[in-house]
C-alpha positions as CSV (number, residue, x, y, z in Angstrom):
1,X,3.6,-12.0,12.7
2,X,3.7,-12.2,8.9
3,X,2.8,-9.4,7.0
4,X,2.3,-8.6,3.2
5,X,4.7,-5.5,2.2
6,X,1.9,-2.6,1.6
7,X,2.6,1.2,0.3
8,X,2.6,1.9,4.2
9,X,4.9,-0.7,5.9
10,X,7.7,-1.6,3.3
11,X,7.1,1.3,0.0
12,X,10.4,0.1,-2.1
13,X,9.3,-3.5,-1.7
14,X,5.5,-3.0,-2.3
15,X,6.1,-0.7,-5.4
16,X,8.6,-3.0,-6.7
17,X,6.0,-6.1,-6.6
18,X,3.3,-4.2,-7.5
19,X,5.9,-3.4,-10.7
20,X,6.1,-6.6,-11.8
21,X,2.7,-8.0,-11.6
22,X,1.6,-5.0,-13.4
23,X,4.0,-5.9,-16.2
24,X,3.0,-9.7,-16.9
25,X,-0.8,-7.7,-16.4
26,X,0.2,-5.8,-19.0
27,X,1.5,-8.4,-21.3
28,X,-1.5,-10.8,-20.4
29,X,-4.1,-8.1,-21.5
30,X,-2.8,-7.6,-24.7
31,X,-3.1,-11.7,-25.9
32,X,-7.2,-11.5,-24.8
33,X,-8.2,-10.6,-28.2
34,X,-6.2,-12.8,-29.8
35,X,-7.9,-15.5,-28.0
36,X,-11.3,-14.5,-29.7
37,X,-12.5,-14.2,-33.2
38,X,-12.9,-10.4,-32.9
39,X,-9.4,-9.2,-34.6
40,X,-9.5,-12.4,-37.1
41,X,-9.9,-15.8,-37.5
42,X,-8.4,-18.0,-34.6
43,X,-5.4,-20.3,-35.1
44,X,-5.8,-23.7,-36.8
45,X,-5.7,-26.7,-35.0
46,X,-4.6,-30.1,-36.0
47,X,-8.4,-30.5,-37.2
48,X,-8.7,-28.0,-39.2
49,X,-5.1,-27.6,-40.2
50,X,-5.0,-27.2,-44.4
51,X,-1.7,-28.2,-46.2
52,X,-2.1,-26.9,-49.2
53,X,-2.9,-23.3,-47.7
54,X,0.1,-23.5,-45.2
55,X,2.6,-25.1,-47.8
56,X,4.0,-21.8,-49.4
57,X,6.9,-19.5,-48.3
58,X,5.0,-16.9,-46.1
59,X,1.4,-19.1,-44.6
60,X,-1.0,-17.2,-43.1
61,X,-0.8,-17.0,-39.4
62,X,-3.7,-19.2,-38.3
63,X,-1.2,-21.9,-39.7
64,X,1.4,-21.6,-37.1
65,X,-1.5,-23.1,-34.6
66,X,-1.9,-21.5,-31.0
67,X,1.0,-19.5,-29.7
68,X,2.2,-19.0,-26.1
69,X,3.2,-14.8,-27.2
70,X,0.4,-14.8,-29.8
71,X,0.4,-11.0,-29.3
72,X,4.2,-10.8,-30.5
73,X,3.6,-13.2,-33.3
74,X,0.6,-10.7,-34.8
75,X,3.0,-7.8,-33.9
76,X,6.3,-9.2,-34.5
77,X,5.9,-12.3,-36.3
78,X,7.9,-13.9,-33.4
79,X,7.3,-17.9,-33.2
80,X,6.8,-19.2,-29.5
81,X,6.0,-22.3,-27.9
82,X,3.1,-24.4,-29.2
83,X,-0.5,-24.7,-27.3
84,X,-2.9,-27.5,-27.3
85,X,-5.7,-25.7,-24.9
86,X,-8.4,-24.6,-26.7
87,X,-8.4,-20.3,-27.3
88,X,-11.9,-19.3,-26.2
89,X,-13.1,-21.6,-23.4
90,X,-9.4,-22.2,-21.8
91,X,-7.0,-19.3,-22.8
92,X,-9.1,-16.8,-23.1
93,X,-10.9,-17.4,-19.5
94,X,-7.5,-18.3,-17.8
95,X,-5.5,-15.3,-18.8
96,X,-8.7,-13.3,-17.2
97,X,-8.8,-15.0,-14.2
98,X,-4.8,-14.8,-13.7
99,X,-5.2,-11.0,-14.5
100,X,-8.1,-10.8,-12.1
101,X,-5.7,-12.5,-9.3
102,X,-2.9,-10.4,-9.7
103,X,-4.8,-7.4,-9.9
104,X,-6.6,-8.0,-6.2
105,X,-2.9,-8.2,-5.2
106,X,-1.2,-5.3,-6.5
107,X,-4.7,-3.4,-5.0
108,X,-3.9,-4.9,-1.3
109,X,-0.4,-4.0,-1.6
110,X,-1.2,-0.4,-2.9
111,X,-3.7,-0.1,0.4
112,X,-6.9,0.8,-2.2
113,X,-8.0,-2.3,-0.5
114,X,-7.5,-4.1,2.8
115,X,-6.6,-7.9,2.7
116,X,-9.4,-8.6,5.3
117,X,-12.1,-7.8,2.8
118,X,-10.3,-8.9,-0.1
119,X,-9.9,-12.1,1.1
120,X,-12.8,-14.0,0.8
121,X,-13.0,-13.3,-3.1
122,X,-9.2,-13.9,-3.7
123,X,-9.6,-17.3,-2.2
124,X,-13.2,-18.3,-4.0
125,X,-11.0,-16.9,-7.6
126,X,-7.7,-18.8,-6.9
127,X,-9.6,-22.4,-6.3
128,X,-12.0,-21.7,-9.6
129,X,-8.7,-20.8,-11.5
130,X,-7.3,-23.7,-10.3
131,X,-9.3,-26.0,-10.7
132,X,-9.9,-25.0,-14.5
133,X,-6.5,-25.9,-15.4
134,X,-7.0,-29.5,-14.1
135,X,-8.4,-31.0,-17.4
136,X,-5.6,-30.0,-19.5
137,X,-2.3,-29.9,-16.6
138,X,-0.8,-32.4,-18.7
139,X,-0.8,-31.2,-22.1
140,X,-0.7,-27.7,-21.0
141,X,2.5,-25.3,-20.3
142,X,5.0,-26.4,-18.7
143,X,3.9,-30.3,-17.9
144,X,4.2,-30.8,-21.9
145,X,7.6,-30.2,-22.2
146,X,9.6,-30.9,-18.8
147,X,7.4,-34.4,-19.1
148,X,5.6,-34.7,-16.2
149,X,2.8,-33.0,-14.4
150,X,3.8,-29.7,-13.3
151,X,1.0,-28.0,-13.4
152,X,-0.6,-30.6,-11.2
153,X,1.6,-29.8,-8.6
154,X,1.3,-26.3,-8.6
155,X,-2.5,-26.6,-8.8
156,X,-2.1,-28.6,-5.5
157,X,-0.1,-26.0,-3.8
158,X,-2.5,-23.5,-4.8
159,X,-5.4,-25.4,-3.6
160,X,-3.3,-25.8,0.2
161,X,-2.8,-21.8,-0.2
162,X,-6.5,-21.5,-0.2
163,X,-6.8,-24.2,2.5
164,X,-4.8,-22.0,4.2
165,X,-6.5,-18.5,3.8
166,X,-10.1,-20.1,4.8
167,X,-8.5,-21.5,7.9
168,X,-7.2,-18.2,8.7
169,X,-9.9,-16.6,7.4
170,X,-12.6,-18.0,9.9
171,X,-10.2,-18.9,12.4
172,X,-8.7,-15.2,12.5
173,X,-5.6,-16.1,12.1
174,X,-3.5,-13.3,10.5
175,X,-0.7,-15.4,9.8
176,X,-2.4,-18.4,8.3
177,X,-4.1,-15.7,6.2
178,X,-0.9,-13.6,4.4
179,X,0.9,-17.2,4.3
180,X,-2.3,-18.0,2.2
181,X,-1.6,-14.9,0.0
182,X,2.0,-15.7,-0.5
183,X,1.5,-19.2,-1.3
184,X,-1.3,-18.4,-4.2
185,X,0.5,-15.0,-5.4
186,X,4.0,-17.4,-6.0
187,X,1.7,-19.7,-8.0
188,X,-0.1,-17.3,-10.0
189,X,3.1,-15.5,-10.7
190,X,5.1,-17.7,-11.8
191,X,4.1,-19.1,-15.1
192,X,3.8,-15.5,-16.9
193,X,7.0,-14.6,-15.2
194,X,8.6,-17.0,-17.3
195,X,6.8,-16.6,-19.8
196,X,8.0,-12.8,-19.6
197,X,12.0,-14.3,-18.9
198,X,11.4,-15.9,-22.5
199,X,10.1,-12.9,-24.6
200,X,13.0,-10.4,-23.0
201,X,15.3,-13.5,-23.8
202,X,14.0,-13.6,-27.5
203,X,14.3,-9.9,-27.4
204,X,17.4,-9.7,-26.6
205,X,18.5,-12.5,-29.1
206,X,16.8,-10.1,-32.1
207,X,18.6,-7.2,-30.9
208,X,22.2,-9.2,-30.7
209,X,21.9,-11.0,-34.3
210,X,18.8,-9.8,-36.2
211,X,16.4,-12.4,-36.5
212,X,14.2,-14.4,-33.7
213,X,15.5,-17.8,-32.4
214,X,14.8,-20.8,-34.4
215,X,11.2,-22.3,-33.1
216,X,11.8,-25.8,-31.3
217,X,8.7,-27.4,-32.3
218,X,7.5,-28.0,-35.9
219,X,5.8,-24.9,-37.3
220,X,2.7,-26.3,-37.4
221,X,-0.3,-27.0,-34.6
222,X,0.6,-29.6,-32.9
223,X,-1.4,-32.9,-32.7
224,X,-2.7,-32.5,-29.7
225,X,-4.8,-29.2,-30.3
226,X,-8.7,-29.3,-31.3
227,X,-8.4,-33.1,-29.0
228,X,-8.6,-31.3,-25.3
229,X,-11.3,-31.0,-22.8
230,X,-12.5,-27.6,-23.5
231,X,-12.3,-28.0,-27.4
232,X,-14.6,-31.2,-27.8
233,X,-17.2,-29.6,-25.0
234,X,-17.8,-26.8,-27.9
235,X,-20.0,-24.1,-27.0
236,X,-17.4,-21.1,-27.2
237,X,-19.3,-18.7,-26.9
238,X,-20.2,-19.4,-23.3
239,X,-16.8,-18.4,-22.2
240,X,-17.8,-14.4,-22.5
241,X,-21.0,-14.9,-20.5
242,X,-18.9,-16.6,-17.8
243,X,-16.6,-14.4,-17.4
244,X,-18.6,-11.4,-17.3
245,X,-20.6,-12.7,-14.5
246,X,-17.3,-13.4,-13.2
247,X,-15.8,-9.8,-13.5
248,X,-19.4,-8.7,-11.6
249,X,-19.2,-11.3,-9.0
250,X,-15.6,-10.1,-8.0
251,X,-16.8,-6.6,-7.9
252,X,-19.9,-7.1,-5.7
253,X,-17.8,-9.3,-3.4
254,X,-15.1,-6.5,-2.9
255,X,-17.8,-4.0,-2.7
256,X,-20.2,-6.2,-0.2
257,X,-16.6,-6.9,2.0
258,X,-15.4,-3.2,2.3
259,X,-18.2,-1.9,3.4
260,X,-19.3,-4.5,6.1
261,X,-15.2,-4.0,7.0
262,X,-15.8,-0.4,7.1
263,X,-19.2,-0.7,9.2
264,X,-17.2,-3.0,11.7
265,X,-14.3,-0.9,11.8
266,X,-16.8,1.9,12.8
267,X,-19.0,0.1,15.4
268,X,-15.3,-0.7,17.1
269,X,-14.8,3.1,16.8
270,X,-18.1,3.8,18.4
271,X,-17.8,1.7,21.1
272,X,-14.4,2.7,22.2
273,X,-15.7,7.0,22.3
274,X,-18.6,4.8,24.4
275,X,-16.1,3.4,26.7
276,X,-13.4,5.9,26.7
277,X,-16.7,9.1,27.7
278,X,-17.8,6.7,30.9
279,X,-14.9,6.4,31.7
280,X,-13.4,10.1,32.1
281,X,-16.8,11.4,33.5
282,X,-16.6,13.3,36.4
283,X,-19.7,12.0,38.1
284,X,-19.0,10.9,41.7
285,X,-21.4,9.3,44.0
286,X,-23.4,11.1,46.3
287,X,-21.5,10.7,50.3
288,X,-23.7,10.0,52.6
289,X,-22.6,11.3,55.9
290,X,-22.6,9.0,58.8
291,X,-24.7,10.2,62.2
């Protein structure tokens, strides 16, 4: 039987994953703000983009265009890889929804939360996340620069994951259910993992000669940005609204879930006292004695 490695069952292992989610959680948290206009403008696209305020020695930073480490080019000044998506209505509600998706994890593997009730909102999250990369797999991370669709292919993998949990999840299939959780988890995982790999690379790179590596694209935004699905539907301002009915439909769902697990789990308990105290009574039938 398959089995995710909790605090209880396999501690090294658990800790150890629950490590390194926490630390692309970590990194993830700190790029939200830079996604929004709250600590300055937002990044030019190539729209907006203005030559004549970018062309001297040290341009402002909106003129570098989205970043993939935007957080370490505000800190840093360190250059990554350019993005097309648009900041407010794709970045801003992906990175959430990734956080969101590793955090359920890292709560089932710490035990705060059983997989049996977190299950039903993991699954719902992981096919809205998704399906929101859909409209820009292509000229997102990595399908842009490996030159096919990559993120296609992981979306579809994702989507069999959750195929998977909901056939478990109604069939009762335990199995079906943690092979669900694997599948997603992998998916989820993996892009910021790399996208950690990079920044300890780049890291390592200032430490060993002084000065970041050399940018591979043009330090401008790139063509693409300002053109994508979520940039022409405008209307940023209705990525905050969803995602904080989002946030409160994960919590009501994890609430709503433990508890009816917990009333379950206590009508089981019930019944088996019920069973176990008829079955140790001492009451024996009256003998009727035979003339």
């Amino acid at each position: 039987m398959l089995k995710l490695p909790t605090a209880s069952t396999h501690p090294k292992l658990a800790y150890a994953c629950t490590a390194a989610m926490a630390s692309v959680i970590g990194l993830n948290l700190t790029k939200l703000p830079y996604y929004t206009p709250a600590l300055g403008p937002l990044p030019m696209t190539s729209l907006d983009y203005d030559p004549q305020k970018c062309s001297g020695a040290s341009p402002p930073d909106a003129c570098y265009g989205m970043l993939t480490d935007i957080n370490l080019e505000k800190w840093f000044g360190f250059h990554g890889t350019r993005m097309a998506s648009a900041p407010e209505l794709f970045l801003f509600c992906h990175n959430l929804m990734g956080i969101v998706v590793l955090l359920l994890v890292c709560l089932v593997l710490l035990e705060f939360i059983s997989i049996e009730a977190a299950t039903p909102t993991f699954l719902v999250l992981s096919a809205v996340f998704a399906i929101h990369i859909l409209p820009v797999s292509m000229i997102g991370i990595p399908s842009r620069l490996v030159g096919f669709n990559l993120n296609g292919v992981v979306i579809a993998i994702t989507l069999f994951g959750v195929l998977f949990g909901i056939y478990g999840h109604c069939c009762g299939s335990k199995d079906w259910r943690v092979a669900s959780w694997v599948v997603i988890t992998g998916c989820c995982f993996g892009a910021p993992a790399l996208d950690l790999k990079g920044v300890v690379e780049a890291l390592l790179r200032l430490w060993s000669s002084g000065s970041w590596p050399i940018p591979l694209e043009p330090s401008r935004p790139l063509e693409l940005s300002g053109h994508c699905f979520f940039a022409r539907l405008g209307c940023n301002w209705l990525a905050y609204p969803l995602m904080a009915l989002m946030l409160a439909a994960v919590a009501v769902s994890l609430l709503r879930s433990s508890h009816t697990r917990c009333c379950e789990e206590e009508e089981g308990t019930s019944s088996d006292d019920a069973v176990g105290s008829s079955g140790s009574s001492d009451y024996e039938p009256l003998k009727v004695a035979s003339s």
